[in-house]
N, C-alpha and C positions, 0 to 999 in steps of 0.2 A: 599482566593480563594474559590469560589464558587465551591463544588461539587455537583453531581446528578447522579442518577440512569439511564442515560438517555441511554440506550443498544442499541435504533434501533431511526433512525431518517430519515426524508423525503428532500429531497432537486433536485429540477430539476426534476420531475419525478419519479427520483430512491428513491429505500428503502437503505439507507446506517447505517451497522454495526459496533460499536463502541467497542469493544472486551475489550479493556487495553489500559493503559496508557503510560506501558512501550515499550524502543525506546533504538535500539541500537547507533542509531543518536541524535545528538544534534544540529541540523542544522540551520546554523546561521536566514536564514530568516524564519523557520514551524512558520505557522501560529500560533502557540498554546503559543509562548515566550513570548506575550502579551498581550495575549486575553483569558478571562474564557469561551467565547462561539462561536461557528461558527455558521454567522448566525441564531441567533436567540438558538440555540441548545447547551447548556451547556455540554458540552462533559469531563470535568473532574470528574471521577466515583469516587464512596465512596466504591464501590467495585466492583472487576472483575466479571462478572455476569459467571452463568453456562450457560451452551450451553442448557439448560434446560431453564432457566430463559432467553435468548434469544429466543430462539424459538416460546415461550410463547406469546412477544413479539411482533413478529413478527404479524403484519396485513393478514386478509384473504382477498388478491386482489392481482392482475396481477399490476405487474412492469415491465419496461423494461429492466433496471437490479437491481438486488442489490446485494452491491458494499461492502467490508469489507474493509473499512476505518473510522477512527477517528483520535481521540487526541493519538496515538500510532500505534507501527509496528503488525499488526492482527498475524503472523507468529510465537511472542512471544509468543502465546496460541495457537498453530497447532493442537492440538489434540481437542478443541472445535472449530477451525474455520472447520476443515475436520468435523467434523458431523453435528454443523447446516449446513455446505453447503452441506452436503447429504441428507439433509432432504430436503431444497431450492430445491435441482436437483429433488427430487420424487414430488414435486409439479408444477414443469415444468418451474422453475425460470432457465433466465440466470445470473451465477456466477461471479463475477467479484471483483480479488482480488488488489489492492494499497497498493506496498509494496516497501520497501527500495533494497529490492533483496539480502537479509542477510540473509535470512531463515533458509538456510543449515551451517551457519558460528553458529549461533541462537541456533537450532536445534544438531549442533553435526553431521548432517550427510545428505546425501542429501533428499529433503523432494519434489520433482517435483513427485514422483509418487504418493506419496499421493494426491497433489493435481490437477493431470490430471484427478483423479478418480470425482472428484466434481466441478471442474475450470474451467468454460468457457474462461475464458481473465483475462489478468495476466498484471497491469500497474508496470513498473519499473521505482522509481525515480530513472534520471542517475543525471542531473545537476552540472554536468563536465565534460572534458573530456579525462582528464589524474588522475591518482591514487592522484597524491602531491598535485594537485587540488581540488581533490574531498574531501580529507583529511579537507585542508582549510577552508572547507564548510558547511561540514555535521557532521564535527567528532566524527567518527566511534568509539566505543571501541575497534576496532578492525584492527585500524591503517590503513595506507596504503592497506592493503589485502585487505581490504571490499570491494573496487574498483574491481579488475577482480573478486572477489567472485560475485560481482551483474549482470557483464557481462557472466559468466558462467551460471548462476542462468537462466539467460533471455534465452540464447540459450536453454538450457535442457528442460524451460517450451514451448518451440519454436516447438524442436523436438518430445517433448510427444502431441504435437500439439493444446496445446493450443494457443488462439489468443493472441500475448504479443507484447507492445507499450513500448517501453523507453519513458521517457519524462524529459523535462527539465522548468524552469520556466525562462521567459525573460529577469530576474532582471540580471543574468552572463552576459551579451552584446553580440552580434552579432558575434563577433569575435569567443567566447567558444560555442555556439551556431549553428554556420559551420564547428567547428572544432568534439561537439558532435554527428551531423547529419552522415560528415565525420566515426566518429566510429561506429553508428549504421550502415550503409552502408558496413562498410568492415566487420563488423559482420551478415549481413543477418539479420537484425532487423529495425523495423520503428521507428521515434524520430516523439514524440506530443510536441511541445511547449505551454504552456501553462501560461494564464498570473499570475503574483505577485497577491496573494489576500493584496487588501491592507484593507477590512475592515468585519466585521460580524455583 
């Protein structure tokens, strides 16, 4: 497996950050089960970078967001995602976090006010739409609970008002997909569909 230092990477516009590796999920189709690079971008690190050495990193130019996403759940390292993205916010950047919605399960303890303080938009993979389901899918270390721990997680970042999108990827079929929309709805929350990456 090909590793690199690759902290900060460009894709679509956006500036997206690559924090860690590790993932409370192990989800059958992440992009990363098969692939050493996304798009072109070598995303498995030789080492967790410091919020320093991102920072660093970091391009001097206007993005329209950047995005902390990679090869892992950004959330695993809260305490370096909350201060580059304090820094991001005193440069006039919007934030925008891609996360499994385990944070607080992660973390020990609820972590949404932290990151209202520096979080413009908050994407939630849901990609199920029941707990036994999402088990099946993503497997949680953290069993079954990680399911309404992410739907909890999404309202909380909802009500400290940041902007927050559940999203699912198309490969579950139509059926789990009306039935996920169905629970963002009764929850007061929007569902992105989003297609299968089938290559990089």
């Amino acid at each position: 497996m090909k590793k690199s230092n690759t902290f900060v990477y460009e894709l679509d516009g956006n500036l997206y950050i690559n924090l860690t590796n590790r993932c409370s999920n192990a989800c059958s189709f992440c992009v990363r089960n098969d692939k050493e690079s996304y798009f072109g971008n070598a995303l498995w690190l030789e080492h967790e970078p410091s919020a320093a050495e991102v920072i660093e990193a970091i391009p001097d130019r206007a993005y329209p967001e950047v995005v902390f996403c990679g090869f892992g759940e950004p959330t695993e390292r809260l305490d370096a995602l909350v201060e580059i993205a304090g820094v991001l916010k005193e440069r006039g950047h919007t934030v925008r976090l891609n996360t499994n919605g385990q944070g607080n399960l992660i973390n020990g303890r609820d972590i949404t006010t932290d990151l209202a303080m520096c979080v413009d938009k908050v994407n939630v993979s849901l990609n199920a739409p029941t707990a036994e389901a999402y088990q099946a899918v993503c497997r949680s270390i953290y069993g079954e609970s990680a399911f309404s721990a992410l739907i909890s997680f999404a309202k909380r970042c909802r009500d400290k008002s940041m902007d927050v999108v559940l999203s699912v990827v198309d490969c579950i079929g139509a059926e789990a997909v009306a039935a996920c929309r169905a629970l963002a709805e009764e929850n007061g929350l929007r569902l992105r569909v989003r297609a299968m990456i089938e290559n990089s």
